[in-house]
C-alpha positions in Angstrom: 0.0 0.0 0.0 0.9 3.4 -0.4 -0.1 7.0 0.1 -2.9 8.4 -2.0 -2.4 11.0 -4.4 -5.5 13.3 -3.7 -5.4 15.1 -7.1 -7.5 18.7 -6.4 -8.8 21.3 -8.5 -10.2 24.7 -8.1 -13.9 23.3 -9.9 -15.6 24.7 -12.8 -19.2 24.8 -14.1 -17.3 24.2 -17.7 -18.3 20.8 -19.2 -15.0 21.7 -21.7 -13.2 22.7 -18.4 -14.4 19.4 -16.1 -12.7 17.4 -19.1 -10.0 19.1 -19.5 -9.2 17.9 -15.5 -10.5 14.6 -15.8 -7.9 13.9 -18.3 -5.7 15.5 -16.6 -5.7 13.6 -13.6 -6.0 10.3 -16.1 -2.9 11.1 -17.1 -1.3 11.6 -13.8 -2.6 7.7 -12.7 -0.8 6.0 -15.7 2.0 7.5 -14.5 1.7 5.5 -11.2 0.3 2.9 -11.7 0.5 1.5 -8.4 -0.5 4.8 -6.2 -4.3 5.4 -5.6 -5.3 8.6 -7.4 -8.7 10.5 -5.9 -10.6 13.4 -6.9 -11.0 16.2 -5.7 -12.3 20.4 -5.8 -12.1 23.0 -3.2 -15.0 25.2 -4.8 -18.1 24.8 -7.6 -18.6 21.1 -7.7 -17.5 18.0 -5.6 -16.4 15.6 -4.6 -15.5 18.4 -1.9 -11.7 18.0 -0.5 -13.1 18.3 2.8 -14.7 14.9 2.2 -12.2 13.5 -0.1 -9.1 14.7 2.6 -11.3 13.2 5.8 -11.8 9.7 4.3 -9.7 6.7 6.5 -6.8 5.5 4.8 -4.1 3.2 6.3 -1.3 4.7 4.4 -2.5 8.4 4.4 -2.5 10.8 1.7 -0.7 13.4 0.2 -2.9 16.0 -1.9 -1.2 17.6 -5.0 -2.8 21.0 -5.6 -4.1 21.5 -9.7 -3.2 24.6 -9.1 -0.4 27.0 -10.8 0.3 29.2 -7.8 0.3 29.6 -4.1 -2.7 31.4 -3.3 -6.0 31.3 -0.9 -6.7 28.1 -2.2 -3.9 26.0 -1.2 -2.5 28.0 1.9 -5.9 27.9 3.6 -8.4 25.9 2.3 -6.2 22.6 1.2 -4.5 23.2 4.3 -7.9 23.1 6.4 -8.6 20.3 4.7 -5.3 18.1 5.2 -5.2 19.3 9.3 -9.1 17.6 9.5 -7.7 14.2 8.0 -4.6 11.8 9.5 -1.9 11.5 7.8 -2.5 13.6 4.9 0.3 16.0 3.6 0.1 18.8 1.3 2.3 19.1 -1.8 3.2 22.3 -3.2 1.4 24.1 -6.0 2.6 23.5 -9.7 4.0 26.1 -10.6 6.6 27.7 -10.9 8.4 24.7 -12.6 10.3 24.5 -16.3 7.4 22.2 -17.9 5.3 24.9 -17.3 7.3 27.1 -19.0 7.7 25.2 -22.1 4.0 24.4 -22.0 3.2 27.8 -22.5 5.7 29.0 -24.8 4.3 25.8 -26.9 0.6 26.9 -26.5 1.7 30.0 -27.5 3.3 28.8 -30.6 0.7 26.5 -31.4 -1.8 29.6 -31.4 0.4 31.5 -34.4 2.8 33.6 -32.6 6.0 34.8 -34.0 8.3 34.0 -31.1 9.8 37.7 -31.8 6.2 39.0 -30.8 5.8 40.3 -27.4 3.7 38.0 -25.0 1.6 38.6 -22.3 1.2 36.0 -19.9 -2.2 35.7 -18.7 -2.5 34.5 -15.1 -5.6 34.1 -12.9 -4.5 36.3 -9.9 -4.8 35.9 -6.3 -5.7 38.1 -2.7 -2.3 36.0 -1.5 0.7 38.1 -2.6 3.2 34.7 -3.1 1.1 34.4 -6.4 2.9 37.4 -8.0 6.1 36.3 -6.6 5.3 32.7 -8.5 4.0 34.5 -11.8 7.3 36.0 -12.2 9.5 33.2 -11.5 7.4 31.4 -14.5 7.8 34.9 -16.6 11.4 34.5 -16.0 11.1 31.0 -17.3 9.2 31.9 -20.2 11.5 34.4 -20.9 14.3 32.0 -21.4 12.1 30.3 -24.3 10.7 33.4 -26.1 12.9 35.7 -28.0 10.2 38.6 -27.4 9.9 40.5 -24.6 7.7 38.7 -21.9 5.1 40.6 -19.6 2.7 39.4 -17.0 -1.4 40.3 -16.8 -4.1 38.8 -14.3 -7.7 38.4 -14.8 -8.4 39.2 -11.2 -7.5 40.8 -7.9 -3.9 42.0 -9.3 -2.6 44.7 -11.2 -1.8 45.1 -14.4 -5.3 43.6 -15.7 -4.7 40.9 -18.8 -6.4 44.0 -21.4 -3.7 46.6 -19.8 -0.4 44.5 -20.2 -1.9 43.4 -23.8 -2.4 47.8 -24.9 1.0 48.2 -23.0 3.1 46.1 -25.2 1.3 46.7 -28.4 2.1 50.7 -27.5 5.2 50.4 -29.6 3.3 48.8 -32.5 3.1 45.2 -33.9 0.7 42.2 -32.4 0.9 40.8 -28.7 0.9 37.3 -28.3 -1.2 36.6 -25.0 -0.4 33.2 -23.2 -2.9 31.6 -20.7 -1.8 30.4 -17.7 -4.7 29.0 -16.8 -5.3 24.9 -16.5 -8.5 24.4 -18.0 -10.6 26.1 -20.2 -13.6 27.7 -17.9 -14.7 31.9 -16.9 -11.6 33.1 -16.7 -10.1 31.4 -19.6 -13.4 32.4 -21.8 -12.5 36.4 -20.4 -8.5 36.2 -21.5 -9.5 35.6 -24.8 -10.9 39.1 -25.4 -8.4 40.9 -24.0 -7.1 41.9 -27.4 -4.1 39.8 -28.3 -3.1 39.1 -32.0 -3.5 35.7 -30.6 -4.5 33.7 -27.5 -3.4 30.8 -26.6 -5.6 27.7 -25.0 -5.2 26.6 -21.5 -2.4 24.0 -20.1 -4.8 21.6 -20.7 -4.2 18.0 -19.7 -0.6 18.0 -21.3 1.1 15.0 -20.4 4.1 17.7 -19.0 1.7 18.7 -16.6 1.3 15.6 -15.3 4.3 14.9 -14.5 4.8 18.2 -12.5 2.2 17.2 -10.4 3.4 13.3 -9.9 6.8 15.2 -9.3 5.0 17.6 -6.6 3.4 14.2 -4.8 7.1 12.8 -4.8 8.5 15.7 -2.7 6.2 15.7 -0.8 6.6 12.0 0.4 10.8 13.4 0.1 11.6 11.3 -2.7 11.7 13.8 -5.7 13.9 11.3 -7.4 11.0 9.1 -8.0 9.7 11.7 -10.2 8.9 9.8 -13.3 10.3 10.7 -17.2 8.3 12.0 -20.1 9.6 10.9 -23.2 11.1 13.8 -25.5 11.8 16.0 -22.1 15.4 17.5 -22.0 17.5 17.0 -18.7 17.7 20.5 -18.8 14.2 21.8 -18.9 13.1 18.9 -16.7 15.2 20.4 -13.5 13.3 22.6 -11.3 15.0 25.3 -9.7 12.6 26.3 -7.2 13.0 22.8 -5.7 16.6 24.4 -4.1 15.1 27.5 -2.8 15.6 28.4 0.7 
């Protein structure tokens, strides 16, 4: 027996959005095979984390936020959740991590942007300020993979909005490029795209690279990030995450 791997996600009313996780967190059970993988959401629709997190399990639990930064989500409400069950440890949130990185610059890509083009990366925002401070270590990651410069907007709480990052790089002419860091397709995803980029780009989606952050995340959490399993086609480089060393 071993720990289960309590896969949760903010929750959307998104049919598109719902499947975009379910895949998501089919993905991150063939990658192991022999760890218990639950469901779970912390707002819109269950099976509530509360319930999921509370459940008996001999070997406890470790939830791995679907989430792409530290915010209210996982600091109090997974947390909540973890201190009402036994045994159950939280993992940290997704992001920042390379694969992310590459995801988007991919996306973005994918979408038809010129990697000279500026880009706006288009993040959810958060009332916990650790979420900018995790943004901008994946801008700085992005940046590494886009020849453009590389700006940040949010869709909510935070300032510069998505629209106002978008006018203030196209200010010096030529099309933006706007990147979504979002993980499914859902509200805020459907509000990015009419922010006015040349191009948008679709969510992270259930990109096998994504998975593998978030098996990676269980893994340290349980302090075995070596057991972090491979991707084909994933360099050594790209696959190294330096926020793993951080004080």
């Amino acid at each position: 027996m071993t720990a289960t791997l309590i896969a949760c996600a903010h929750g959307t009313r998104s049919e598109q959005g719902r499947a975009s996780i379910d895949a998501l967190r089919a993905r991150i059970a063939a990658l192991v095979p022999d760890v218990p993988v639950a469901e779970a959401y912390v707002d819109v629709h269950g099976p509530e984390l509360d319930d999921v997190a509370s459940a008996p399990r001999a070997q406890g639990a470790v939830i791995v936020p679907l989430l792409l930064s530290t915010g209210f989500h996982t600091e109090v409400d997974i947390r909540r959740a973890a201190l009402a069950g036994t045994n159950v440890s939280v993992a940290r949130a997704l992001g920042p991590h390379p694969l992310l990185a590459d995801v988007l610059a991919d996306r973005a890509l994918a979408a038809g942007a010129d990697p000279t083009w500026p880009l706006v990366i288009a993040a959810a925002g958060s009332s916990d300020a650790r979420a900018r401070d995790d943004v901008d270590a994946i801008r700085a990651l992005v940046e590494e993979r886009w020849e453009g410069p590389v700006t940040v907007g949010f869709v909510a709480a935070m300032a510069p909005t998505v629209s106002e990052a978008v006018a203030s790089a196209a200010a010096h002419g030529g099309p933006v490029a706007v990147a979504t860091y979002l993980l499914a397709p859902g509200h805020f995803a459907d509000l990015v795209a009419g922010t006015g980029g040349a191009v948008t780009s679709a969510p992270l989606g259930d990109d096998p690279r994504i998975a593998r952050v978030a098996v990676q995340r269980y893994a340290e959490a349980l302090g075995s990030p070596a057991s972090e399993p491979s991707v084909p086609g994933a360099s050594a480089s790209r696959a190294s995450d330096p926020s793993s060393t951080s004080a």
